[in-house]
C-alpha positions as CSV (number, residue, x, y, z in Angstrom):
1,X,115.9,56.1,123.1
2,X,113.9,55.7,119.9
3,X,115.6,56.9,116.3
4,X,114.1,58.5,114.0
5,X,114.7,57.8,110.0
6,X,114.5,61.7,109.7
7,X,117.6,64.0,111.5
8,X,115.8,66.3,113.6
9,X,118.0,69.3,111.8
10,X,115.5,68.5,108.7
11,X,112.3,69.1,110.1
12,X,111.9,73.1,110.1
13,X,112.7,73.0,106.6
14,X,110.2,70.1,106.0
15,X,107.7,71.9,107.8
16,X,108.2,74.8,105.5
17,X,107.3,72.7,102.4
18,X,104.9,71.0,104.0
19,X,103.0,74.7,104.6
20,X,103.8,75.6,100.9
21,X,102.1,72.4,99.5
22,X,99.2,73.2,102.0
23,X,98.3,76.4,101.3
24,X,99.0,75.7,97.4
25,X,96.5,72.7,98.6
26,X,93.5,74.9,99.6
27,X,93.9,77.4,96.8
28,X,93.8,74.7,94.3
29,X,90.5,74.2,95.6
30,X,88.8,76.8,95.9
31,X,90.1,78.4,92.7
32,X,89.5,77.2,89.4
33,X,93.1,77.1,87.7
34,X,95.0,77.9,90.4
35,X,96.6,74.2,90.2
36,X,98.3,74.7,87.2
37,X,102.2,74.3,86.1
38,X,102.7,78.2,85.5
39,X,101.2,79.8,88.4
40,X,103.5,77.2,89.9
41,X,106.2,78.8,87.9
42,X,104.9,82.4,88.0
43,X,105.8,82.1,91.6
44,X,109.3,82.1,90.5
45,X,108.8,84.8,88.0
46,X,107.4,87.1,90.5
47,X,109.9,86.4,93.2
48,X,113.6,85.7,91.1
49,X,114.8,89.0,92.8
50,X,113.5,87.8,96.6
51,X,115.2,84.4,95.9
52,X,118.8,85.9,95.4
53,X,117.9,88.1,98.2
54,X,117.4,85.4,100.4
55,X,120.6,83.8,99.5
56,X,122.4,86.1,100.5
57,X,120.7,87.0,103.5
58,X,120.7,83.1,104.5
59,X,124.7,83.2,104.7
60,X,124.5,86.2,106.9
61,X,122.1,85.3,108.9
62,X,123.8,82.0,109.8
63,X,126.8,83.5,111.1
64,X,124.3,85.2,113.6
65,X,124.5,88.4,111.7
66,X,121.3,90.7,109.9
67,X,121.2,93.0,107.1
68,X,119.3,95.6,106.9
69,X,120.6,97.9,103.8
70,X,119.9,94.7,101.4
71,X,116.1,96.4,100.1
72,X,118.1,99.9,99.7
73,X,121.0,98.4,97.3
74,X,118.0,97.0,95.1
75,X,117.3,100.5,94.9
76,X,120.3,101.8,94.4
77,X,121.6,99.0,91.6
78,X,118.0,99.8,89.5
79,X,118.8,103.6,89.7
80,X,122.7,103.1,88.8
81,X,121.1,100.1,86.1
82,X,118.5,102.9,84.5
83,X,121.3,105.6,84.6
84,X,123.8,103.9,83.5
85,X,121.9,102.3,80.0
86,X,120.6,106.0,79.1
87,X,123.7,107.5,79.3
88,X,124.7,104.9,76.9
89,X,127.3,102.1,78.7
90,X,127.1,98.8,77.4
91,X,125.1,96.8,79.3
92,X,128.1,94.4,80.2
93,X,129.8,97.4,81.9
94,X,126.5,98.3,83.5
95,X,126.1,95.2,85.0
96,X,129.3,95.1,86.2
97,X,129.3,98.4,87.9
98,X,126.3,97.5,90.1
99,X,127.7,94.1,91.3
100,X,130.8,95.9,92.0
101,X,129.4,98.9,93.8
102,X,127.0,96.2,96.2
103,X,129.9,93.8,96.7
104,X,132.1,97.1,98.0
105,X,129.1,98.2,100.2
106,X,128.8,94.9,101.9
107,X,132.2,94.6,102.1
108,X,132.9,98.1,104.1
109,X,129.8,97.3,106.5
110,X,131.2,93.9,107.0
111,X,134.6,95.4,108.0
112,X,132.9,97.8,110.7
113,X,131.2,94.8,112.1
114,X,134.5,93.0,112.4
115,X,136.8,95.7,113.4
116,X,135.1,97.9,115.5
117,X,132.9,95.3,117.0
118,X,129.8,96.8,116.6
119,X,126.3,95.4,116.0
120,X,125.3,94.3,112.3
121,X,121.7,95.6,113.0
122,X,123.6,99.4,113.4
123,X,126.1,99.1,110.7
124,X,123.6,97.8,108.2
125,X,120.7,100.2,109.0
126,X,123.3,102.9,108.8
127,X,123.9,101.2,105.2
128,X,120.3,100.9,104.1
129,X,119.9,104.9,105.1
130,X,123.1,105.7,102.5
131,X,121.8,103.3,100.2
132,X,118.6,104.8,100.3
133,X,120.6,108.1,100.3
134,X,122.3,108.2,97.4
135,X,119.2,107.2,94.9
136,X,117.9,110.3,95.6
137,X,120.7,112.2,94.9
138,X,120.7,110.3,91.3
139,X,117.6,111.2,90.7
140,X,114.1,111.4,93.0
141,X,112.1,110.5,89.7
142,X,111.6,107.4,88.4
143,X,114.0,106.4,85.3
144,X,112.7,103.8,82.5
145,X,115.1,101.3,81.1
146,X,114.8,101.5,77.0
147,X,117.9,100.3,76.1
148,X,117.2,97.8,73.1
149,X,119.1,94.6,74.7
150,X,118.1,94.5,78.2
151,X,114.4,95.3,77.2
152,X,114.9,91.9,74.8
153,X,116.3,89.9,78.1
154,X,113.5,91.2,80.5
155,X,110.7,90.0,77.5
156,X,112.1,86.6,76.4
157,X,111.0,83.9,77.9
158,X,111.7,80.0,77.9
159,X,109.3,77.5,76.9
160,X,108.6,74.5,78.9
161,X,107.0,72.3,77.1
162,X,104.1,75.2,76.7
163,X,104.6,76.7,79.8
164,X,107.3,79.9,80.2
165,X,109.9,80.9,82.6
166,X,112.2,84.2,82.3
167,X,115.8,83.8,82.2
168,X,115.6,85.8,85.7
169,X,114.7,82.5,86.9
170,X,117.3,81.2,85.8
171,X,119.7,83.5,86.9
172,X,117.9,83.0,90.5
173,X,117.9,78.9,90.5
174,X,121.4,79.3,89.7
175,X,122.7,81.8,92.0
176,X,120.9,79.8,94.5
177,X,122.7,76.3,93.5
178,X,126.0,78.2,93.5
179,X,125.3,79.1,97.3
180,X,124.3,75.8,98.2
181,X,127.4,74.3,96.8
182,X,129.7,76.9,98.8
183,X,127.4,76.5,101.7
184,X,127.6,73.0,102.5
185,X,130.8,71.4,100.8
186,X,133.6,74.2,100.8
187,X,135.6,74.8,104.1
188,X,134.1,78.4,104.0
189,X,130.9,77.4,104.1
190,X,131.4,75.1,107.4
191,X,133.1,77.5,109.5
192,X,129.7,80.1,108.5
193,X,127.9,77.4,110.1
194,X,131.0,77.4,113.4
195,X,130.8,81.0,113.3
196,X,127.1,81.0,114.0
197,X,127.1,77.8,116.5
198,X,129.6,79.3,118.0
199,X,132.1,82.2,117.0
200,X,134.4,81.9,120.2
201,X,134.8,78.1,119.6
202,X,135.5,78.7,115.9
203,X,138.3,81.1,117.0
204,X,140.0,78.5,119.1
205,X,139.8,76.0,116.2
206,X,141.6,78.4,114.7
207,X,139.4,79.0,111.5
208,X,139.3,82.2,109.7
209,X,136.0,83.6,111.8
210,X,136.9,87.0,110.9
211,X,137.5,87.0,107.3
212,X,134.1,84.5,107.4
213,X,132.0,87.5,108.6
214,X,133.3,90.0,106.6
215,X,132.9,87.3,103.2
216,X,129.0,87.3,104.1
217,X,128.3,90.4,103.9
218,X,130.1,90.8,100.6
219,X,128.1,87.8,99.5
220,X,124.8,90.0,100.6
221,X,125.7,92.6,99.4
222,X,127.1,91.2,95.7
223,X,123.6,89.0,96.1
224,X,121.3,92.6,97.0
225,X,123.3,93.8,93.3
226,X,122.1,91.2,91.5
227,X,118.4,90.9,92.9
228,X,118.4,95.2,92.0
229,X,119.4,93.8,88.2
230,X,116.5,91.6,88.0
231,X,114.3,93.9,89.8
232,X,115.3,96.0,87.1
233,X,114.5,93.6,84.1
234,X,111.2,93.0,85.9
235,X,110.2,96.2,86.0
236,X,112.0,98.1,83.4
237,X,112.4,101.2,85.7
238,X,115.0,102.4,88.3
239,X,113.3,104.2,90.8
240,X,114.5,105.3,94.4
241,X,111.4,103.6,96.4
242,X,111.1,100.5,94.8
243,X,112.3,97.8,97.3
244,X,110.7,99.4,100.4
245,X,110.7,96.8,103.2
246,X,111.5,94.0,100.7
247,X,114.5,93.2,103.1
248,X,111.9,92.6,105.4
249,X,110.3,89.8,103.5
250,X,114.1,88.5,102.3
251,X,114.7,88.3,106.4
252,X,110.9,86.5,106.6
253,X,111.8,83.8,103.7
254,X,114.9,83.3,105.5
255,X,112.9,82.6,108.6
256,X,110.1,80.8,107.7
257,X,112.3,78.5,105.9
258,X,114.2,77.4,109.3
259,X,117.0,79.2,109.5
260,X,117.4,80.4,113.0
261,X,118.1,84.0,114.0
262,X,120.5,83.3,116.3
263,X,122.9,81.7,113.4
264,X,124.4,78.0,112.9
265,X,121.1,76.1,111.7
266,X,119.4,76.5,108.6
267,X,119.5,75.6,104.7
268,X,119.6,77.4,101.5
269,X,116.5,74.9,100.4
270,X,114.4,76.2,103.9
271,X,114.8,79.8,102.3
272,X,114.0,79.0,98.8
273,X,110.8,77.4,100.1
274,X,110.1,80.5,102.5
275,X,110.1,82.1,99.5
276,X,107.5,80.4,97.8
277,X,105.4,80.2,100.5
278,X,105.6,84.6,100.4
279,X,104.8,83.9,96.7
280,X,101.6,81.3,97.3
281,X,100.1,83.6,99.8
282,X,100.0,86.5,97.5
283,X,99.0,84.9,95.0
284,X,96.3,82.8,96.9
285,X,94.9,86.6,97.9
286,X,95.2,87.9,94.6
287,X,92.9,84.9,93.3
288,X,90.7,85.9,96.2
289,X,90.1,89.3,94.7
290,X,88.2,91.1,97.5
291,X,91.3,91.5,100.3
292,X,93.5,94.2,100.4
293,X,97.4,93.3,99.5
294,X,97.7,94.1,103.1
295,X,96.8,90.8,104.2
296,X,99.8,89.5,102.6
297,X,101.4,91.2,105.5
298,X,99.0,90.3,108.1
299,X,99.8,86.7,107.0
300,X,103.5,86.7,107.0
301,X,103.8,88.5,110.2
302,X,101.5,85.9,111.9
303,X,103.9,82.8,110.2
304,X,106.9,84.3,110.8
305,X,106.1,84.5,114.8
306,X,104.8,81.0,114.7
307,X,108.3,80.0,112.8
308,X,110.4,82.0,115.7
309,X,108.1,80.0,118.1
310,X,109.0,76.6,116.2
311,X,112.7,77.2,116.3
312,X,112.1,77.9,119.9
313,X,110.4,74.9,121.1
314,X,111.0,71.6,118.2
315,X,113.7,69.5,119.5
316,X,116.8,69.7,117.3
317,X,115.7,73.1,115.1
318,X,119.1,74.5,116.6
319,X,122.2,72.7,117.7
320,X,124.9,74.6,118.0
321,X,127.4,71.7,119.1
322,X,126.2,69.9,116.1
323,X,127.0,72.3,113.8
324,X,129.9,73.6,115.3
325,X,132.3,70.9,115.6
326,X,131.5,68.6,112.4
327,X,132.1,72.2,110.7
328,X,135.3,73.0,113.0
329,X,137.0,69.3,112.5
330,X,136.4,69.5,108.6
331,X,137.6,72.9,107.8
332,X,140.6,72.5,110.1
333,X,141.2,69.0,108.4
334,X,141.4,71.0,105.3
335,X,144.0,73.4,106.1
């Protein structure tokens, strides 16, 4: 049998970069300064919110889980974030509040899951409709943010050597480095990775598969917070419709960057790169200048069946044994 240098549990996150670099590829040339360092970068800037969404969202969707109410707690953490500033709390306690209030939402639906058994796609619809919910009973008009400090974060920027990033990259890269570290060197992150390969063969290895699934959807919904707070230094606004459908395109990075729907393969890398392929596409059409934004969707939809196809037919894009019992032996070893 012939070896390859490359593990096959690589490749649908390779192929993911290698799409990025193409279709970065064929807009640098066909549009004059496209292939420069901060559109590059401005794919960050546009999408730091989408990136922390998509950490979260990779956790959960490795344990075999989905959640839905992730685009509705943006909302909700930019209307609390806008409420909370103009009725004059210090930002600190502001900022606080939010993470507190998505961390408690994900970790009641994660609870139902677990208790009663029932399917995350219910539970977390049901949460995106009371998400959803309670922005309009804040307010149904849109708030502005002018509190002096947090318009000073959302406008400073960080030079690069003549090129600029926000500090909601920053906060983004970070967050996402954080995960990565949890995900693939802490005993919680292996037994995601058993839950999702297999949750009844976790259970026998006696990990904590229970307390796992419930810890996801805290992490999604503390992750959901946080991309609200720097949806609401992007835009300066709390508003109850901003997010629509953007858990849609958190679920599509997540996809497109290899992890598989059926949980126990994927990388936190793979979604970061489906997010930046979301990012070159729009702004690939938006150099264009004669398509409608909807072709962004158009797009996405038609790579994100193609990726479910992938994951369906590449040898090795899901293993389950392999992820399951390297992640079983080391977290049990570490009891």
């Amino acid at each position: 049998m012939t070896k390859t240098f490359l593990p096959a549990r690589f490749r649908p996150v390779l192929v993911t970069y290698a799409l990025f670099a193409l279709v970065f590829g064929v807009g640098a040339v066909a549009y004059p300064g496209f292939a420069s360092g901060q559109v590059l970068l401005n794919l960050l800037v546009d999408n730091a919110f989408l990136v922390v969404l998509a950490v979260g969202l990779t956790f959960v969707i490795l344990t075999g889980g989905i959640d839905l109410s992730v685009g509705s707690v943006v909302a909700l953490s930019t209307m609390v974030t806008a409420t909370g500033l103009r009725a004059g709390w210090p930002v600190p306690v502001v900022v606080a509040a939010v993470l507190a209030i998505g961390s408690v939402l994900g970790l009641l639906m994660g609870l139902v899951i677990h208790h009663f058994d029932i399917q995350p796609f219910i539970v977390t619809l049901a949460g995106m409709f009371l998400a959803r919910g309670l922005c309009f009973v804040i307010s149904v008009e849109s708030i502005p943010i002018k509190d002096p400090a947090f318009r000073a974060v959302a406008t400073a920027t960080l030079d690069l050597g003549g090129l600029n990033i926000t500090y909601g990259v920053l906060i983004a890269l970070l967050t996402a480095a954080v995960a990565a570290y949890v995900l693939h060197l802490t005993r919680f992150g292996r037994t995601v990775y058993a839950v999702g390969g297999s949750e009844a063969s976790a259970r026998l290895m006696g990990l904590p598969a229970g307390r796992v699934k419930v810890g996801v959807y805290v992490i999604s919904g503390f992750c959901s917070a946080l991309g609200g707070l720097l949806l609401s230094v992007y835009m300066l606004s709390g508003y109850s419709l901003h997010a629509v459908g953007m858990e849609l395109d958190a679920i599509a990075a997540v996809v497109i960057g290899g992890t598989v729907l059926t949980g126990g393969a994927g990388y936190l890398a793979g979604s970061l790169a489906g997010v930046l392929v979301l990012g070159v596409i729009q702004t690939l059409i938006s150099f264009q200048g004669t398509l409608s934004s909807w072709w962004t969707k158009i797009v996405i939809g038609l790579l994100l069946l193609a990726f479910v196809v992938v994951q369906r037919v590449l040898p090795g894009a899901r293993r389950p044994a392999d992820s399951v019992t390297p992640a079983g032996r080391s977290a049990v070893a570490a009891r």
